[in-house]
N, C-alpha and C positions, 0 to 999 in steps of 0.2 A: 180182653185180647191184648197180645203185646204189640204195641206199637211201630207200625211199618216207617222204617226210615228208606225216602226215596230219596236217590241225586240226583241233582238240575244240571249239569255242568255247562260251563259257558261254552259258546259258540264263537267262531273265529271265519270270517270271509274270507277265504284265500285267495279268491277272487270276485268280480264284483261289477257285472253290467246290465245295464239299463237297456233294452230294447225298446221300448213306445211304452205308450199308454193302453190302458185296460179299460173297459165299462167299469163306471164308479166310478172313476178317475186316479185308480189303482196305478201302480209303475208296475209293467210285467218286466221281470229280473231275470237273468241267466247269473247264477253262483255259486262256487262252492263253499259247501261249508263245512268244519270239521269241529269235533270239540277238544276242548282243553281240558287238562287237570283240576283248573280253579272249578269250585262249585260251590250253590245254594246247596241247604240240605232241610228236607221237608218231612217232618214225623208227621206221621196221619193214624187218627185211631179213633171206632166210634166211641161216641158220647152222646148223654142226656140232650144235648143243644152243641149249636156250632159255634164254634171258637177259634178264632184266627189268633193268634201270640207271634209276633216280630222279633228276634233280634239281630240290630244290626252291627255285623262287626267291622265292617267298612268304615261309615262315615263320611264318604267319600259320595261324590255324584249327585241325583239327585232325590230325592226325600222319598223314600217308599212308607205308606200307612197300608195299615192292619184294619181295613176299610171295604165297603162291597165293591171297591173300585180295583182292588189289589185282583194281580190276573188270578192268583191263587181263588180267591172268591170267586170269581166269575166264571173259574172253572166248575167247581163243586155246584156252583148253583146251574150250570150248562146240563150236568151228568142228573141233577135233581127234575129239569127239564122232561131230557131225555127217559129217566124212567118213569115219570108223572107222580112223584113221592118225595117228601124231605129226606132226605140223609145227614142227620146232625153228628157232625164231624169237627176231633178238634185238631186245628194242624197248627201247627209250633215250626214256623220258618225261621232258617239261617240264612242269615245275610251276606256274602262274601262278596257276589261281585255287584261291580259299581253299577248303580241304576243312571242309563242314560247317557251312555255310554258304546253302544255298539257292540256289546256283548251275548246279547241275549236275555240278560238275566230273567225278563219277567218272565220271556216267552217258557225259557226253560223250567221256571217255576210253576207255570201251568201245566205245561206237559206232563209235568211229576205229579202234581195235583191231578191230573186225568187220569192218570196210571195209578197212583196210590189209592184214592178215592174209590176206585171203580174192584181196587182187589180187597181192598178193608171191608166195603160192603159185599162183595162178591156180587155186583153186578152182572148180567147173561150179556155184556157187551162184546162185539167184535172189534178185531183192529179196525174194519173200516169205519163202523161207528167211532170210537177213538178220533180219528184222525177225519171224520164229517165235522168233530164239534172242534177238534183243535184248528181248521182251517176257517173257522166262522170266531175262534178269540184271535187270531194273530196270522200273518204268513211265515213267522219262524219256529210256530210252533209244533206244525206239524214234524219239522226236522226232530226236534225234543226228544218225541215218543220212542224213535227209534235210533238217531244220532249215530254216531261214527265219522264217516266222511262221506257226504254225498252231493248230487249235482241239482240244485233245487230250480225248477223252473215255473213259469205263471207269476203267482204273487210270490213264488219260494216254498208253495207248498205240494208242488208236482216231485217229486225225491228221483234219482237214481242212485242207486247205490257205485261209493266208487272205494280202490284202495286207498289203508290209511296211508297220512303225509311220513316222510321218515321222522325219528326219534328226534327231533332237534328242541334247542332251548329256547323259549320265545319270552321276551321282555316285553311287558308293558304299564304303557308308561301313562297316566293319569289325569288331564290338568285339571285345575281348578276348577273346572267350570263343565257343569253335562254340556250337549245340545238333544234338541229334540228335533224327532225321526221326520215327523210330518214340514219343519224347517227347514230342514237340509233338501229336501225331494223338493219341497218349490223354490228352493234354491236351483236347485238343478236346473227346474224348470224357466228361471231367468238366463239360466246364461245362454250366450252365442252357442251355436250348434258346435263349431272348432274347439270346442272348452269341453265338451260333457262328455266324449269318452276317451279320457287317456288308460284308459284300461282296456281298449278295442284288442277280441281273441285271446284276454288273459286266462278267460275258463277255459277255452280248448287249447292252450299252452299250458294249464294247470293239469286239467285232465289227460293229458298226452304226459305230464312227469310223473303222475302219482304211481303208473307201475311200475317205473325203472327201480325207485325206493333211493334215487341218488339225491341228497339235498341239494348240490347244486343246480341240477332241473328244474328243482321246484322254486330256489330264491328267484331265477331270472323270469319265471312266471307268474309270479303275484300281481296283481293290480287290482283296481277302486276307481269306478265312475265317478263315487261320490265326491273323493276328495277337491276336487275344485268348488264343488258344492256349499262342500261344509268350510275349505279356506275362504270362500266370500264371505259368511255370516263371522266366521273367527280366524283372521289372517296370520295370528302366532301360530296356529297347527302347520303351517307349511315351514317356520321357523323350528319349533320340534322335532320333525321330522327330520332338520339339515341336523340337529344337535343331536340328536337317535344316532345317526350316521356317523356323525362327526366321535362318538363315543363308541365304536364302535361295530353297530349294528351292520349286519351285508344289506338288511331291505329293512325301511319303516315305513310302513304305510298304514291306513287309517283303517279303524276295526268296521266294520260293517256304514251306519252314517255318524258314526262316532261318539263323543269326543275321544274315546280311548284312541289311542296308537299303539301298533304293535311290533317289535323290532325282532328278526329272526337273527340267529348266527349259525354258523357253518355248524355242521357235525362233533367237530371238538370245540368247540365256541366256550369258555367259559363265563357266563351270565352275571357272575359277582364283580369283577372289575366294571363291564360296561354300566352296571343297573349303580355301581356309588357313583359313576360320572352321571349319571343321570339325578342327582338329588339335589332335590329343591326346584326343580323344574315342575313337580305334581309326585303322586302317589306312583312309585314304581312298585310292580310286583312281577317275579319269575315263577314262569309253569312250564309248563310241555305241552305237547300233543297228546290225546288221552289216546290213548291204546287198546283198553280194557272197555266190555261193555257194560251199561249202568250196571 
């Protein structure tokens, strides 16, 4: 069989609030999310035994291994689960976006790994199956399977579908150093109540812009609970952000609980002058908004 090439593509918070707490001790989230151009890319094809193969072309963030721990595995071994059988599979991942960083990337790479997995063997599963086991590996990953832009609610894995953001150019910008997700949320959890949402009514000012299709609606409606969160644990990200700005950018705010940051520019924005002011600060890269479906 020729081997199925899935896309992961990364994920972007447009907006981003925390409402309470959940049993387990989950954070139930109000946000949207949309995807970008950057993307993992996952070849799935069966085989004798299963084989995970890594390459990263990043370098950047934090260390992803080709391990039972990689979501990629732990999806395949979910769907093995689920039909009460091995399915030895070898899937050959690409590495683009930075791990641990607020993108997405693992969740995305599962999701592709549910999806490719499940048509390489031609498994009898349904979406709602699909999307039982992606909300039992992650709460972003349910978005994965079906992606576009939409309003994720619970742990992020309740979806409504919304229109895409308009066509703009979005910078981001890299630092040296991941943070990790479970960090940031007890970060959160320390600060004074007046600290933890400067992003109050960003989703229903994001979701009231995304039909007009005018980018200025949508720059003055972005915001991130997290970010105070994550400037506790790492105080240069609110420094970045003034220098995103300062280079530029109409809005930089931080990608889901980070470290990535993300800087939007207007409709004719051109992304090359801002992203060289931006160098040596960390890994800059320019995408878009993804438009097109997987």
């Amino acid at each position: 069989m020729t081997p199925l090439l899935c896309s992961a593509p990364a994920k972007l918070n447009l907006a981003l609030e925390i409402r309470g707490l959940l049993p387990g001790g989950y954070h139930e989230l109000d946000t949207v999310f949309t995807w970008l151009e950057l993307e993992d890319l996952l070849e799935v094809q069966p085989a004798a035994r299963t084989e995970l193969v890594l390459r990263d072309e990043i370098a950047r963030g934090a260390r992803v291994l080709a391990d039972e721990e990689n979501l990629v595995m732990r999806a395949l071994r979910s769907l093995e689960d689920q039909v009460g059988r091995e399915l030895p599979t070898r899937l050959h991942l690409v590495k683009r976006i930075p791990a641990g960083g607020g993108l997405g990337g693992g969740s995305a790479d599962a999701a592709a790994a549910l999806l490719g997995v499940a048509r390489a063997h031609r498994l009898p599963l349904s979406r709602g199956d699909l999307l039982r086991l992606a909300a039992r590996l992650g709460a972003d990953v349910a978005f994965g399977l079906d992606g576009g832009t939409a309003r994720g609610q619970g742990r992020g894995e309740i979806l409504s579908p919304l229109p895409p953001p308009p066509d703009l150019p979005v910078i981001l910008l890299i630092p040296p150093f991941p943070l990790s997700t479970p960090e940031v949320y007890q970060s959160w959890d320390r600060l004074p109540d007046a600290a933890r949402r400067p992003g109050r009514g960003s989703v229903e000012r994001v979701v009231s812009a995304l039909p007009s299709g005018r980018a200025e609606d949508l720059l003055e409606a972005v915001g991130n609970d997290l970010e105070p969160a994550a400037e506790a644990l790492r105080p240069e990200l609110s420094e970045l952000r003034a220098k995103m700005l300062q280079a530029g950018c109409s809005v930089a705010r931080l990608c889901g609980s980070g470290s990535t940051l993300f800087g939007l520019l207007g409709s004719n924005g051109d992304p090359a002058p801002v992203a060289a002011r931006l160098e040596g600060l960390g890994q800059v890269l320019c995408t878009r908004f993804r438009r097109s479906p997987r």
